[in-house]
Legacy VTK file of the C-alpha trace (Angstrom):
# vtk DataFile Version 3.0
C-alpha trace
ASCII
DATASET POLYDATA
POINTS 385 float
78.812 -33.731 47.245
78.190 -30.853 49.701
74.377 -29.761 50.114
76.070 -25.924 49.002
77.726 -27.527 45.705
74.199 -28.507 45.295
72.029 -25.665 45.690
73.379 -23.471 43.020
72.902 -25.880 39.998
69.245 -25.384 41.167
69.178 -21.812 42.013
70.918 -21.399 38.537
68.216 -23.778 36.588
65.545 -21.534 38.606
66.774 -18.529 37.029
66.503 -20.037 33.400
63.453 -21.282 33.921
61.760 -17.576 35.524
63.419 -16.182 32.935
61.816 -18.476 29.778
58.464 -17.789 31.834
58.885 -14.535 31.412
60.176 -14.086 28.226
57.295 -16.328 26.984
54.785 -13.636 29.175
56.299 -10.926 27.186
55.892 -12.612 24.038
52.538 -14.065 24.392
51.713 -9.571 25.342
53.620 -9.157 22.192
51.657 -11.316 19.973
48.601 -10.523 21.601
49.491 -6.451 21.303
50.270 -7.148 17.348
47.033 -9.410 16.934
44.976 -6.213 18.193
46.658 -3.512 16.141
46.427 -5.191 13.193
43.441 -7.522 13.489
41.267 -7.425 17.173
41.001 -3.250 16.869
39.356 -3.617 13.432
36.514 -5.443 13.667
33.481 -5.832 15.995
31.405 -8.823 16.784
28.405 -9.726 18.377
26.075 -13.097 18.911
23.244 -10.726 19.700
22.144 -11.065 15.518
18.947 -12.177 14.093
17.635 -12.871 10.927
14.978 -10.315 9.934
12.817 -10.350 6.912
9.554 -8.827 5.347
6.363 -10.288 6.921
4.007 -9.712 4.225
0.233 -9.449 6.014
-2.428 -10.867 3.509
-6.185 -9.528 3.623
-9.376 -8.966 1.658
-10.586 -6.041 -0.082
-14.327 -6.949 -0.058
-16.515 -8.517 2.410
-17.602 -11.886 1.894
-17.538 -15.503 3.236
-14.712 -17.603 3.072
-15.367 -20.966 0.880
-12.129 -22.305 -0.083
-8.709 -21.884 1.016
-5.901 -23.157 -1.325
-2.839 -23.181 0.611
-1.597 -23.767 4.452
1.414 -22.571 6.692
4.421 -23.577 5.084
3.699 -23.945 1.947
5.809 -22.387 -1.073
2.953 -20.043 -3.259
4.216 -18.117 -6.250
3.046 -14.109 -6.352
-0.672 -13.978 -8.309
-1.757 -17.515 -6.895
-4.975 -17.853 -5.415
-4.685 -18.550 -2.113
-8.168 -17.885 -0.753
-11.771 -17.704 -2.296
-15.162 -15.981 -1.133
-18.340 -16.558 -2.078
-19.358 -14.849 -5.171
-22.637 -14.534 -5.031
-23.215 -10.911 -3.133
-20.963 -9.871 -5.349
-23.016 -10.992 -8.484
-25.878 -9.485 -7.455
-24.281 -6.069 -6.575
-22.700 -6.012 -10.128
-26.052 -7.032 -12.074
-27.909 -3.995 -10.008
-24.835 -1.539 -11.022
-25.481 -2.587 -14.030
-29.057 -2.354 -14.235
-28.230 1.258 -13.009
-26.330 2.040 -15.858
-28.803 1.068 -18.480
-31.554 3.479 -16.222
-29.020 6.508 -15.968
-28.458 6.080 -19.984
-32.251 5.679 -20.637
-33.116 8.804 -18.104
-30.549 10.817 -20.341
-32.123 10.553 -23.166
-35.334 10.954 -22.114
-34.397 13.957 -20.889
-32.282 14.964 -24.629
-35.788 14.141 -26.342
-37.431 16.310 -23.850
-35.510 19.594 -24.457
-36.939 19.130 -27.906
-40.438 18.557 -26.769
-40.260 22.073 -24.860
-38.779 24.327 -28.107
-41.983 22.408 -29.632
-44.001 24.157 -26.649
-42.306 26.974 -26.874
-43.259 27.314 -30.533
-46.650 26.493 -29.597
-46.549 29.538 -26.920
-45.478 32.039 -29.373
-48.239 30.854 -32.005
-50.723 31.140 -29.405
-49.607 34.824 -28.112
-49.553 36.170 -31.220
-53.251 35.235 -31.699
-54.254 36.472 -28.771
-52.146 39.823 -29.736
-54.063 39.984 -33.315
-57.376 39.294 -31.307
-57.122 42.488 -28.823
-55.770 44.665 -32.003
-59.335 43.266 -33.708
-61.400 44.155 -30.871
-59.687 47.264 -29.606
-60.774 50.034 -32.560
-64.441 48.157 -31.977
-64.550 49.023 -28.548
-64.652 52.618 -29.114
-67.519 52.676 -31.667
-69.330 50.515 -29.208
-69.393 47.337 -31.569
-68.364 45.013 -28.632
-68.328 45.615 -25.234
-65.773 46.365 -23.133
-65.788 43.119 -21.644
-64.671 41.775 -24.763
-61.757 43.863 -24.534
-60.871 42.974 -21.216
-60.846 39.172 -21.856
-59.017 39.721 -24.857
-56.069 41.816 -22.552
-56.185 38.698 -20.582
-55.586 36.557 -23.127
-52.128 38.303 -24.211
-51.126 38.464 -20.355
-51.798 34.996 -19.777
-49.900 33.338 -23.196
-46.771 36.031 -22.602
-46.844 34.170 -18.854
-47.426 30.907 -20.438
-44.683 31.615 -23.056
-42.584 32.953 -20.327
-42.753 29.593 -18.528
-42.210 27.423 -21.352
-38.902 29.496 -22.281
-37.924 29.190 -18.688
-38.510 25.153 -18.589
-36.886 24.919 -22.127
-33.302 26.524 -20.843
-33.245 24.653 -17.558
-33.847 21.171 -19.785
-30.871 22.659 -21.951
-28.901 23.509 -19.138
-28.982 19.987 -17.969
-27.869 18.253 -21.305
-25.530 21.281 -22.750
-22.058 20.620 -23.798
-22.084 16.700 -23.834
-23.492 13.488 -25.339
-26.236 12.155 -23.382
-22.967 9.079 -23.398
-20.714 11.441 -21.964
-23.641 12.769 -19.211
-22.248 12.846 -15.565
-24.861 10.922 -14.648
-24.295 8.416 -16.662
-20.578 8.532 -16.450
-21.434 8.309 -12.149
-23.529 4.969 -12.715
-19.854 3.640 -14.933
-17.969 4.277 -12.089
-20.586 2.393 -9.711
-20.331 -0.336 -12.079
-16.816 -0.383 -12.057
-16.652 -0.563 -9.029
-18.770 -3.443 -8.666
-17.227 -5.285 -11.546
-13.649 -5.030 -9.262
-15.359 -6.299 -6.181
-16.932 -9.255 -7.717
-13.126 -10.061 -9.256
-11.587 -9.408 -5.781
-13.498 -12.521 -4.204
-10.255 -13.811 -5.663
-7.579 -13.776 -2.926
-4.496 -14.226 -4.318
-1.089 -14.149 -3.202
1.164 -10.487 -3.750
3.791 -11.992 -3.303
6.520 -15.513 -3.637
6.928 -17.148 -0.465
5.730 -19.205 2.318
2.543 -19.312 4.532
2.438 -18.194 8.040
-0.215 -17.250 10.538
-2.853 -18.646 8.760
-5.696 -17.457 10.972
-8.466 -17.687 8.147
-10.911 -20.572 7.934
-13.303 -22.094 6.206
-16.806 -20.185 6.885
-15.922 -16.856 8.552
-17.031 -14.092 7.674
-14.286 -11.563 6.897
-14.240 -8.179 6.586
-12.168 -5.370 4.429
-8.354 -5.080 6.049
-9.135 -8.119 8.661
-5.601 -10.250 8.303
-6.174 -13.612 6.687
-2.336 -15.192 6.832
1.521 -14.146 6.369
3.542 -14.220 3.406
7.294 -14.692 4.276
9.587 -14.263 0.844
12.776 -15.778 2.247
14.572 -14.571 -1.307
14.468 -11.178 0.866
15.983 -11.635 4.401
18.638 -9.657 6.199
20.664 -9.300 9.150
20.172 -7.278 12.241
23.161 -7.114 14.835
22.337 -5.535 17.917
25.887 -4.068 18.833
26.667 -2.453 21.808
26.425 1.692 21.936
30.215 1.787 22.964
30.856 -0.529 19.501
29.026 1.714 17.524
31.535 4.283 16.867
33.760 2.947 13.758
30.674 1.002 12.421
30.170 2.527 8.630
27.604 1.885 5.951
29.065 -0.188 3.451
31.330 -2.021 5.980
31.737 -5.656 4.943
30.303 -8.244 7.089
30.770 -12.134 7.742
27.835 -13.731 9.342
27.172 -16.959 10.799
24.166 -18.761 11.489
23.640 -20.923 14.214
21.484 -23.282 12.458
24.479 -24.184 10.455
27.209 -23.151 12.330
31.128 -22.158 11.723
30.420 -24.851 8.222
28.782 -22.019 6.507
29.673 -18.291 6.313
27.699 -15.922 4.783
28.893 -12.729 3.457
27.388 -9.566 3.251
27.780 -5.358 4.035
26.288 -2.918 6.421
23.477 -0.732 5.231
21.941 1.107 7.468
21.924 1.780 11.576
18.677 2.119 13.785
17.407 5.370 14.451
17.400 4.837 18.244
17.907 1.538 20.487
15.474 -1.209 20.853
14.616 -0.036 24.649
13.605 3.505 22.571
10.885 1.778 20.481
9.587 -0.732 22.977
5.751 -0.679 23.902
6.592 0.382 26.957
9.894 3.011 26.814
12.276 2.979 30.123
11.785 5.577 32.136
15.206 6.848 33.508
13.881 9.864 35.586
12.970 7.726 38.584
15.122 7.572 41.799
16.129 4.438 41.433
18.163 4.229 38.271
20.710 1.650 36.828
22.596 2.152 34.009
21.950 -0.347 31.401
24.249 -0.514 28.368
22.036 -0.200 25.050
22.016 -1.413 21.918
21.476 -0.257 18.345
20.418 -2.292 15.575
22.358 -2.887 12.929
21.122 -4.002 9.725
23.656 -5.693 7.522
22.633 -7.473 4.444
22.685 -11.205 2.772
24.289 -12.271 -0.390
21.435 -13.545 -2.347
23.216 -16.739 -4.255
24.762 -17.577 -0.732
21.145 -17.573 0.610
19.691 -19.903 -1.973
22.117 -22.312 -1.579
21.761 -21.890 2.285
18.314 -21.117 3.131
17.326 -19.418 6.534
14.565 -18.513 8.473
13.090 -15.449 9.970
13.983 -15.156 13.858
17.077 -17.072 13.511
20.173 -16.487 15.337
23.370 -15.644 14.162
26.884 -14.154 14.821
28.054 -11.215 13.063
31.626 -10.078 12.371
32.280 -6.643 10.674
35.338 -5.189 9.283
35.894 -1.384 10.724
39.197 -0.994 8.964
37.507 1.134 6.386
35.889 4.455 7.741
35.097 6.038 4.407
31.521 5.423 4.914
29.104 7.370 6.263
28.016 6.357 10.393
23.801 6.788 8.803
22.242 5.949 5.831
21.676 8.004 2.931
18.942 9.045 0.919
16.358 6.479 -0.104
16.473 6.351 -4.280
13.593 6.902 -5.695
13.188 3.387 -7.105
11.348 0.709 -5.391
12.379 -1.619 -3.163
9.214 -3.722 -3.018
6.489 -3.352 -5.559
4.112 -6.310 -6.677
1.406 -5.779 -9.818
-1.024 -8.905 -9.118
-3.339 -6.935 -7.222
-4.097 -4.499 -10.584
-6.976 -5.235 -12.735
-7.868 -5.235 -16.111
-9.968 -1.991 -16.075
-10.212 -2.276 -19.931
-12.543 -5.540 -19.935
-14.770 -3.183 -17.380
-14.234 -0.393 -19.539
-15.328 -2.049 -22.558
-18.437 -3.518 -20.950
-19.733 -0.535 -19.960
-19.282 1.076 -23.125
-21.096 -2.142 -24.647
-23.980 -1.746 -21.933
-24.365 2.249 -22.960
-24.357 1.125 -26.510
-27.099 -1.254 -26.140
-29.418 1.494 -24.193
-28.926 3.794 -26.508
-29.964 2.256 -29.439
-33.719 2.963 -30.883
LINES 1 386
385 0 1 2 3 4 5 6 7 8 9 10 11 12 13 14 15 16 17 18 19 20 21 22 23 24 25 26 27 28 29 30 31 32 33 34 35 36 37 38 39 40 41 42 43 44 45 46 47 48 49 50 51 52 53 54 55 56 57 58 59 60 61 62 63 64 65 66 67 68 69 70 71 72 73 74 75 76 77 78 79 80 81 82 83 84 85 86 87 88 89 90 91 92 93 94 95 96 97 98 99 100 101 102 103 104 105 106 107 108 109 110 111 112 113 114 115 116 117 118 119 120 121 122 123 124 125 126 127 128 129 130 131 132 133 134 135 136 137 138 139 140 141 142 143 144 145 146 147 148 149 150 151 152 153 154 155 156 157 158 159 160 161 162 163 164 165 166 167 168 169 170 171 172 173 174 175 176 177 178 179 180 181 182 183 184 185 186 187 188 189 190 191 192 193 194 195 196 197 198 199 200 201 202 203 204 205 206 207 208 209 210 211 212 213 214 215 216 217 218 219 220 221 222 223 224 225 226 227 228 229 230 231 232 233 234 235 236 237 238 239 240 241 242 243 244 245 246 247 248 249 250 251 252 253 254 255 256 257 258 259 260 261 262 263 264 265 266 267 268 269 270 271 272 273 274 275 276 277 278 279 280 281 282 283 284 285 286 287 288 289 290 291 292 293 294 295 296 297 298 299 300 301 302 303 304 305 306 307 308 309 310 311 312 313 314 315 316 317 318 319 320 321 322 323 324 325 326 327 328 329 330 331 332 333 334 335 336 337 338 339 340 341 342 343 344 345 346 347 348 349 350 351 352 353 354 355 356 357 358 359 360 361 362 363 364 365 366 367 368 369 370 371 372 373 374 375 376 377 378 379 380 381 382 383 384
């Protein structure tokens, strides 16, 4: 066979196989063209997630000494458990004086109700003793001019009557200031005495707050408290982490921000379980500003030498609660976040908070009534004859 004859089978099998190269090129841009139209173009993803949640700070109300502490970093404590205890015994003492107070404040009251009676009584005795002295110059005034007593007379008996109309004039000035100071409400009812309730109060919630307990379910972190120290109003004891209340936030590029919508579903998966779990869940809310923008320490771009940096804007997408009790996570971990863009009828921010409340916790309230009713018993017991 000539070396010709021979060449063109190859140059034809060439051919073929350029041209099933390229037909496979163009369909591989096809595919690849359809798989962004319909899937690639609507929806964004990122590896730049975290899990967030609430880190719920726990500190005392009152100062005391710490003497026992009831639970430890990562433990599970249930909202109203007490978690840490102070001694009582300031606390005791401050409540007996506030009460010891009260019982002074009721007593001073009605001393001071018996004494607005005790001044009419002087009053009445002022009166009495002016009009005597008024009948004793009208006895001695005709007398004086036939020379029967002596002008003396007469003058001592003028100061007489000036001396019990200033006397009387004192007494009905004493008795309206004492009236002033109990009018218009039981010597109970005093402000004085209601003042001395409130201290009492008061004392009666600190000596309950040497309680510590928990505001919330969840699990210890930061402990920092210990045995011994003395703490101080506000000073943070540990963390409470309720992992029943954890979300998502994606930090998506600024260029991948522009179809993102509230509402938006979202898968998400976590890298402490990996592609074996998916978690589902919807956008509800994007950052005010990027992370650089709320940094201790801002960027400054207004120097000479400035790169541009691409930012990011965190997005906060949230959990499916029975999906995260079956799967628990943990604050800080990562993740990878897919969302959906396909639907734009959300809005691109969040909308008005509703009024309701997202967190609220009512183990920190007291039972004012058992105060209430002991000071009303401690009244009762100082006012009785």
């Amino acid at each position: 066979m000539s070396t010709e004859n021979t060449q063109v089978p190859n140059k034809g099998k060439r051919r073929v196989v350029l041209a099933g190269i390229t037909v496979a090129f163009l369909a591989a841009g096809a595919a690849y063209a359809a798989y962004y139209m319909l899937v690639a173009s609507k929806r964004v993803e990122t590896d730049n997630a975290y899990v967030g949640g609430n880190l719920v700070n726990v500190s005392s109300q009152v100062t005391g000494s710490v003497i026992e502490i009831r639970a430890d970093e990562t433990q599970l404590v249930k909202a109203g458990a007490e978690i840490v205890r102070l001694d009582p015994s300031d606390a005791e003492v401050a409540l007996a004086q506030a009460e010891a107070r009260l019982g002074t404040a009721v007593r001073q009251q009605r001393e001071r109700y018996s004494n607005v009676e005790q001044l009419n009584a002087v009053v009445d005795q002022r009166r009495v003793a002016l009009k005597s002295a008024q009948e004793d110059l009208a006895r001695r005034a005709p007398l004086a001019a036939d020379n029967v007593v002596s002008g003396e007379d007469v003058a001592h008996a003028r100061r007489a009557v000036d001396d019990a109309k200033a006397a009387l004039d004192v007494a009905l000035k004493q008795a309206a200031a004492a009236r002033v100071a109990v009018a218009g409400v039981a010597p109970a009812q005093h402000p004085n005495v209601l003042a001395a309730k409130a201290d009492y109060l008061s004392a009666w919630l600190a000596a309950r707050r040497n309680a510590i307990v928990a505001p919330v379910s969840g699990y210890v972190a930061k402990r920092s408290v210990q045995v011994g120290s003395r703490i101080a109003p506000g000073a943070p004891l540990l963390s409470i982490v309720p992992l029943d209340q954890l979300w998502i936030d994606a930090n998506f590029k600024e260029s991948e921000l522009r179809d993102i919508r509230v509402g938006q579903p979202a898968t998400i998966e976590a890298d402490i379980y990996g592609s074996k779990v998916t978690y589902h869940g919807k956008v509800v809310g994007l950052a005010a500003g990027t992370g650089s923008a709320f940094s201790l320490l801002p960027a400054q771009n207004a120097s000479g030498n400035w790169i541009k940096v691409v930012q990011r804007v965190p997005v906060r997408i949230s959990l499916d609660p029975k999906e995260l009790a079956r799967h628990p996570l943990r604050v800080g971990l990562s993740a990878t976040v897919d969302i959906d863009i396909a639907n734009q009828g959300g809005g691109a921010l969040g909308t008005v908070a509703t009024p309701a409340q997202t967190y609220a916790t009512d183990v920190l309230s007291q039972p004012l009534q058992q105060a209430q009713m002991a000071t009303d018993a401690i009244v009762a017991k100082n006012m009785a004859n």
